[in-house]
C-alpha positions as protocol buffer text, in pm:
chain_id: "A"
residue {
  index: 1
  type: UNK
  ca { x: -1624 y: 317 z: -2051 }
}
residue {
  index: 2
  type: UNK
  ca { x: -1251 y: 222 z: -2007 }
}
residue {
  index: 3
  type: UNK
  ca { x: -1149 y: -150 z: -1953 }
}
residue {
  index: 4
  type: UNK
  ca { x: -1052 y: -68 z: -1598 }
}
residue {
  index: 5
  type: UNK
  ca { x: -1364 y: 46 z: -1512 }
}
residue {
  index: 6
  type: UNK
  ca { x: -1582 y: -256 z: -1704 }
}
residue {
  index: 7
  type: UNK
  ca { x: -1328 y: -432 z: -1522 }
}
residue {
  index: 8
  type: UNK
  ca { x: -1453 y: -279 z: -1199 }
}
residue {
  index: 9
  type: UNK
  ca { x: -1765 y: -341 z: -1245 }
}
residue {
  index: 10
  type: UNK
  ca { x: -1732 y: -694 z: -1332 }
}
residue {
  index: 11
  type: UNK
  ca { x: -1962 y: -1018 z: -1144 }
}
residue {
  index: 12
  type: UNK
  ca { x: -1627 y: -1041 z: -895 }
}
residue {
  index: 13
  type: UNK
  ca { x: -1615 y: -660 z: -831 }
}
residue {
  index: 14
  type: UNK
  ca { x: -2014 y: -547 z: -901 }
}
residue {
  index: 15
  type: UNK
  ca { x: -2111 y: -178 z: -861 }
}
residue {
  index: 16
  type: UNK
  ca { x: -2205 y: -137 z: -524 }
}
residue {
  index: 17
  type: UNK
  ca { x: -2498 y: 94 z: -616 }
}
residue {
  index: 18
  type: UNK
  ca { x: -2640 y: -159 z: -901 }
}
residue {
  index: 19
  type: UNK
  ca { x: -2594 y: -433 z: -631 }
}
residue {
  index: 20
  type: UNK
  ca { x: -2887 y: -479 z: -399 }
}
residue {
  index: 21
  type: UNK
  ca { x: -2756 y: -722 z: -148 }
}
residue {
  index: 22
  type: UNK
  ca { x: -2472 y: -491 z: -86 }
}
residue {
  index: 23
  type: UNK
  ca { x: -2737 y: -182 z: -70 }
}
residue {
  index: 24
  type: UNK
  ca { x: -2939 y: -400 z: 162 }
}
residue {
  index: 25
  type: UNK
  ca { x: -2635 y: -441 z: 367 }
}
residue {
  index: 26
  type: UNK
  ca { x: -2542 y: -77 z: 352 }
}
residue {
  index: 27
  type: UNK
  ca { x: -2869 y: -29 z: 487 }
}
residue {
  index: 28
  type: UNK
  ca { x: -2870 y: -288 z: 741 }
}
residue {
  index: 29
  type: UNK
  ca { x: -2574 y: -95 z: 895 }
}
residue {
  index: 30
  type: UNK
  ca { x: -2691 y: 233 z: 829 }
}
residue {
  index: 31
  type: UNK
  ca { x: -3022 y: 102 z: 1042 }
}
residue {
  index: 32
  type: UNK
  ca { x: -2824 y: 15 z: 1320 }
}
residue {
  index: 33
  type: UNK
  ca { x: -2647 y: 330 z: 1372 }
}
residue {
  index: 34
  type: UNK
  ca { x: -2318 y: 164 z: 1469 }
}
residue {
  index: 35
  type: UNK
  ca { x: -2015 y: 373 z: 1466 }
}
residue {
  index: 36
  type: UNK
  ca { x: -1693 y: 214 z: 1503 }
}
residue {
  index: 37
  type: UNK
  ca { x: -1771 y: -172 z: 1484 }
}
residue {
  index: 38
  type: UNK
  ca { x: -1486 y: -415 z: 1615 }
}
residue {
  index: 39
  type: UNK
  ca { x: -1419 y: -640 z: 1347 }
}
residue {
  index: 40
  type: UNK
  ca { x: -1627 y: -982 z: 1320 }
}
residue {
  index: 41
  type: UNK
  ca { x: -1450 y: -1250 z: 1617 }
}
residue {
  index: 42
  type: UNK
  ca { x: -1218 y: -1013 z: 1720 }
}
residue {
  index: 43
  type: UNK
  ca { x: -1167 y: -992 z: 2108 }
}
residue {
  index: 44
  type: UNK
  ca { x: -1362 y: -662 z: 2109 }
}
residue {
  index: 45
  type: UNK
  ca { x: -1649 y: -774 z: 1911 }
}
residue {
  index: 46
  type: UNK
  ca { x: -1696 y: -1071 z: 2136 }
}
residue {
  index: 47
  type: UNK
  ca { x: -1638 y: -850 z: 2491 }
}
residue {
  index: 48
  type: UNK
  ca { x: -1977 y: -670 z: 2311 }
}
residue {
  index: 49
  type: UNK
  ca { x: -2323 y: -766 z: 2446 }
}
residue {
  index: 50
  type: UNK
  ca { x: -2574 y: -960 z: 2262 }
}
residue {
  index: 51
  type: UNK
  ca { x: -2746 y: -649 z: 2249 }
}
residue {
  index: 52
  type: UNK
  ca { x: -2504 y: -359 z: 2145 }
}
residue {
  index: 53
  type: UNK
  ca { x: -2550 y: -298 z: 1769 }
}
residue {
  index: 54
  type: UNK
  ca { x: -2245 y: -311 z: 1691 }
}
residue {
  index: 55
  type: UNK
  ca { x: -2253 y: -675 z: 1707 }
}
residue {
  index: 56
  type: UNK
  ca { x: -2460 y: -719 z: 1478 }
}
residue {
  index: 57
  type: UNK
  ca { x: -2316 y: -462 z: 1229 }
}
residue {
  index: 58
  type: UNK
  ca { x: -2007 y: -657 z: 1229 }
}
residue {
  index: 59
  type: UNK
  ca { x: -2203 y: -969 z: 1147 }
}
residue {
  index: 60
  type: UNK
  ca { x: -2362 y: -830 z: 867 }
}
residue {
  index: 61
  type: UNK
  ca { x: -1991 y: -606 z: 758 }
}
residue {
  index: 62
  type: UNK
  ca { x: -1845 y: -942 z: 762 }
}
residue {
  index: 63
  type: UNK
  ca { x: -2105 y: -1172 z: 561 }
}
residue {
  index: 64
  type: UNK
  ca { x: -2122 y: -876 z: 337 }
}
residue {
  index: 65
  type: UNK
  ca { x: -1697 y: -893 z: 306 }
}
residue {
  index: 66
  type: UNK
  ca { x: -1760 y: -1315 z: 245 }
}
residue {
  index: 67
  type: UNK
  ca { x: -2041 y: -1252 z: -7 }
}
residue {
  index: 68
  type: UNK
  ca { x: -1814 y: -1017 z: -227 }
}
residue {
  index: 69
  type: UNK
  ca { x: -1511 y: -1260 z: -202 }
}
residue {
  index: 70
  type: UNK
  ca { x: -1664 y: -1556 z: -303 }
}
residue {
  index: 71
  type: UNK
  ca { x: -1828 y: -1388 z: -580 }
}
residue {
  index: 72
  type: UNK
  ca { x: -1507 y: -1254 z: -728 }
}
residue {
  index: 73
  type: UNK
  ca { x: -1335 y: -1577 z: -686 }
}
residue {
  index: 74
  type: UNK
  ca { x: -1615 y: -1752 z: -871 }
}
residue {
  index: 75
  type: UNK
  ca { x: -1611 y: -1550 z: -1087 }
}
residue {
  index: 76
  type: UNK
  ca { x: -1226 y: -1559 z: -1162 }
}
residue {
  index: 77
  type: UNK
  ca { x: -1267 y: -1951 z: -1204 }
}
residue {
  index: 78
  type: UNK
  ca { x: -1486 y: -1886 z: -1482 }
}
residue {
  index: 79
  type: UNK
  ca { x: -1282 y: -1599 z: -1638 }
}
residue {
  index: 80
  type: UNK
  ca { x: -990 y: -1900 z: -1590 }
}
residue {
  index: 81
  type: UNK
  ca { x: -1216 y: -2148 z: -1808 }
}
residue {
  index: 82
  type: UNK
  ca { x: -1377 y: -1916 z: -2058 }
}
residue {
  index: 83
  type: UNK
  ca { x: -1057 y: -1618 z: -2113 }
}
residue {
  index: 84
  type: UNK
  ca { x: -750 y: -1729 z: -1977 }
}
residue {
  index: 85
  type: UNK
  ca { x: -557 y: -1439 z: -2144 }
}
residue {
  index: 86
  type: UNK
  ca { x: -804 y: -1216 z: -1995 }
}
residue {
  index: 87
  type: UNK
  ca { x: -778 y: -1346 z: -1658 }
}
residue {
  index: 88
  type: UNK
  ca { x: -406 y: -1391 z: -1685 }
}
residue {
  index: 89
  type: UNK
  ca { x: -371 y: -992 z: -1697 }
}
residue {
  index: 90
  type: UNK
  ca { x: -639 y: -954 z: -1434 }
}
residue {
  index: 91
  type: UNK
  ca { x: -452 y: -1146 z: -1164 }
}
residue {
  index: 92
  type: UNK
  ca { x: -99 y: -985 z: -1290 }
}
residue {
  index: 93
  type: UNK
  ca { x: -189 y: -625 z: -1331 }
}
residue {
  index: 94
  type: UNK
  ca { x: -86 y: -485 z: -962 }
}
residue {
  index: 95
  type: UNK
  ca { x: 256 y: -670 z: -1048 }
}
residue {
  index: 96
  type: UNK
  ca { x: 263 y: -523 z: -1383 }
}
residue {
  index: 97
  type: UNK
  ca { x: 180 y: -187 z: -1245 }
}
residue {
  index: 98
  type: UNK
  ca { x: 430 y: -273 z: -992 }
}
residue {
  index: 99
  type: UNK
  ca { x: 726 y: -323 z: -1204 }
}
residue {
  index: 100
  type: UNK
  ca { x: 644 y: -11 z: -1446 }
}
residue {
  index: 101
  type: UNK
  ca { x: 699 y: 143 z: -1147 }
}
residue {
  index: 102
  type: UNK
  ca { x: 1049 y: -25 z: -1034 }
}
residue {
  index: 103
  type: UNK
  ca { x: 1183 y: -51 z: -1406 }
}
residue {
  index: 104
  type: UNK
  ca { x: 1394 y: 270 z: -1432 }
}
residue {
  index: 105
  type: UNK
  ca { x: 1560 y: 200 z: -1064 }
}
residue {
  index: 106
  type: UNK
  ca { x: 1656 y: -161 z: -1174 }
}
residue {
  index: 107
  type: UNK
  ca { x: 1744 y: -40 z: -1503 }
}
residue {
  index: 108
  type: UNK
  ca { x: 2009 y: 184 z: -1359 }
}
residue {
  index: 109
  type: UNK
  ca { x: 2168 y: -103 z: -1151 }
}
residue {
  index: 110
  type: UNK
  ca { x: 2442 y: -324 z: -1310 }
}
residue {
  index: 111
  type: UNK
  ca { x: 2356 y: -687 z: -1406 }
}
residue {
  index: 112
  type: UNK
  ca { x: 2524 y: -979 z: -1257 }
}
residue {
  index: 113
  type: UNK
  ca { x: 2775 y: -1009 z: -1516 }
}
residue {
  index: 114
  type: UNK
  ca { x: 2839 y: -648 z: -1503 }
}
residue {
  index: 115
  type: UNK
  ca { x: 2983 y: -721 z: -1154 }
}
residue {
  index: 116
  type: UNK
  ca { x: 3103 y: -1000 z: -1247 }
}
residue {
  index: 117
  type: UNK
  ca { x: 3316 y: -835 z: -1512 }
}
residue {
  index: 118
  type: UNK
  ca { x: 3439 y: -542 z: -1203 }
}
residue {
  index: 119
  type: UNK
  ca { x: 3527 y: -810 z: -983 }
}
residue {
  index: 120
  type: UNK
  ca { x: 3793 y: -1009 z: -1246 }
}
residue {
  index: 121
  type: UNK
  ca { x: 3939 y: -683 z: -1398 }
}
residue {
  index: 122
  type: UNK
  ca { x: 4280 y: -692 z: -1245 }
}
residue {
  index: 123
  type: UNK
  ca { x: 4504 y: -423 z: -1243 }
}
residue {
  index: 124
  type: UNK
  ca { x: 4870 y: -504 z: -1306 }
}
residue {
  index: 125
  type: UNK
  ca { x: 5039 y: -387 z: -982 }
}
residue {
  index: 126
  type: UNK
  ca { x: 5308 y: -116 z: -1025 }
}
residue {
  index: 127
  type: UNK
  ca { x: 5646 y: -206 z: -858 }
}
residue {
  index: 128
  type: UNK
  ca { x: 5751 y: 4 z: -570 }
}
residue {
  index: 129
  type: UNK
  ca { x: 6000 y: 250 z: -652 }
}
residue {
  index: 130
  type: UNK
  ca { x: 6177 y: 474 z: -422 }
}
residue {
  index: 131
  type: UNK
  ca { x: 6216 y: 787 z: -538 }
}
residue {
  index: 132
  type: UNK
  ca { x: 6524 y: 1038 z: -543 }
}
residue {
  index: 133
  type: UNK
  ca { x: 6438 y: 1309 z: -232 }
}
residue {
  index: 134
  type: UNK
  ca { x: 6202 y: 1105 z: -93 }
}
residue {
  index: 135
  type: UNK
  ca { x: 6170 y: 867 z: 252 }
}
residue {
  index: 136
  type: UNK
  ca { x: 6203 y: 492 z: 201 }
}
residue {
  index: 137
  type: UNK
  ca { x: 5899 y: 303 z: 84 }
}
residue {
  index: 138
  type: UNK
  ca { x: 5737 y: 16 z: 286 }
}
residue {
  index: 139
  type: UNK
  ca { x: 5725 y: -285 z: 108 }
}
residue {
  index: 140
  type: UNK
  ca { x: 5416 y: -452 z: 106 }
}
residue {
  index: 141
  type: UNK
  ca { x: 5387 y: -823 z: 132 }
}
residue {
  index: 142
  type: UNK
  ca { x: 5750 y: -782 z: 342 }
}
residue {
  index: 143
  type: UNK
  ca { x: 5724 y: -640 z: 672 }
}
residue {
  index: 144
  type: UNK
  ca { x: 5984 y: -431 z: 806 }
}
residue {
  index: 145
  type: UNK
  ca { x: 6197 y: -393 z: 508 }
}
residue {
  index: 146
  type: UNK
  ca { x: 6181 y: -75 z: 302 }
}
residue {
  index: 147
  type: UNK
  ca { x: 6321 y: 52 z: -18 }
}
residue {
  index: 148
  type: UNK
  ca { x: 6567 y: 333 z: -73 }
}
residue {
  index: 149
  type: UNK
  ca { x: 6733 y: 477 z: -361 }
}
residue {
  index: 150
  type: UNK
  ca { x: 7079 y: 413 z: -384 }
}
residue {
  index: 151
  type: UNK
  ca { x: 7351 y: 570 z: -540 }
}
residue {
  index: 152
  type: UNK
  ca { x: 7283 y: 622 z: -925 }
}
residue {
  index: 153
  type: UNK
  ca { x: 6912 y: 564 z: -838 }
}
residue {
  index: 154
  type: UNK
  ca { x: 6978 y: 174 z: -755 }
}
residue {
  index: 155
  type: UNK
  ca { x: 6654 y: 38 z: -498 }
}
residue {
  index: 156
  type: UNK
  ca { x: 6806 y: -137 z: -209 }
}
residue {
  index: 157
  type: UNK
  ca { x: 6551 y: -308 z: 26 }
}
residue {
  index: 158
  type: UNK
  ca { x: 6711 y: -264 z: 385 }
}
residue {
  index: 159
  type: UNK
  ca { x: 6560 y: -347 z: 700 }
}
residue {
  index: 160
  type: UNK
  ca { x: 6540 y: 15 z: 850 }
}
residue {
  index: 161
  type: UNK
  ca { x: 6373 y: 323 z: 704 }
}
residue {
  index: 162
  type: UNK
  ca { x: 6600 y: 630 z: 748 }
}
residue {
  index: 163
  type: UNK
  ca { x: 6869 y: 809 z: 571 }
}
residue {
  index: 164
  type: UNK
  ca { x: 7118 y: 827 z: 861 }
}
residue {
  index: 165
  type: UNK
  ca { x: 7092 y: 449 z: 928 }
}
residue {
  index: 166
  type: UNK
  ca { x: 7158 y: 387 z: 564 }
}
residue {
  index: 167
  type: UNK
  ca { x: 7460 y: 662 z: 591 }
}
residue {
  index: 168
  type: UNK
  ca { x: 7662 y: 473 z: 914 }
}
């Protein structure tokens, strides 16, 4: 028998079928013939009359639930007292299951100081050079001024952008 399943079949998670006060119950229900039972204090379990079945198959679906939750937490206090390691990876196994699950999608994402490290790389910026044949270049950081190549390729920031201005 694997550990999941002795773990299954523990005193906070018994075997339904070597359980008789859940068989009982199962029976109870069964009895009744109740199909679709409102759950226990729920506005449509109390619009039900005293006598509809179905009230009382939520009663006994409910104490049932109750029963089997305050068996397993009993029994996890004693697990606490007598295993702790054991009971330490019952309470965390969804979460380990969980993040078996995540690991290769969080793997793949950078780290804080990987960002970190994007954010601070600076790039040296290039000066803006205007180029023989080409329009002026805007200037950034200095609105309406561009930059044109002069003669033997000097860059002349002037506050209009075309040839024929630069010409008169």
């Amino acid at each position: 028998m694997s550990a999941a399943a002795r773990e299954m079949q523990s005193p906070g998670n018994p075997d339904p079928a070597q359980d008789p006060v859940a068989l009982w119950a199962s029976a109870q229900v069964t009895t009744l013939g109740a199909v679709d039972c409102p759950e226990y204090g729920s506005p449509a379990w109390s619009a039900l009359r005293a006598a509809d079945p179905r009230r009382a198959a939520a009663i006994i679906t409910a104490a049932e639930q109750w029963r089997r939750h305050n068996a397993r937490e009993a029994w996890l206090d004693h697990l606490l007292i007598e295993d702790p390691e054991r009971w330490f990876a019952h309470v965390t196994a969804e979460a380990n299951a969980y993040a078996a699950r995540i690991a290769p999608a969080l793997a793949r994402r950078p780290t804080f100081d990987e960002l970190a490290a994007r954010r601070s790389a600076q790039v040296e910026p290039r000066e803006v050079v205007a180029a023989a044949g080409w329009p002026p270049v805007a200037i950034p950081g200095r609105p309406g001024y561009w930059r044109h190549r002069g003669a033997h390729g000097a860059q002349l920031d002037l506050p209009y952008n075309t040839r024929q201005e630069m010409a008169a």
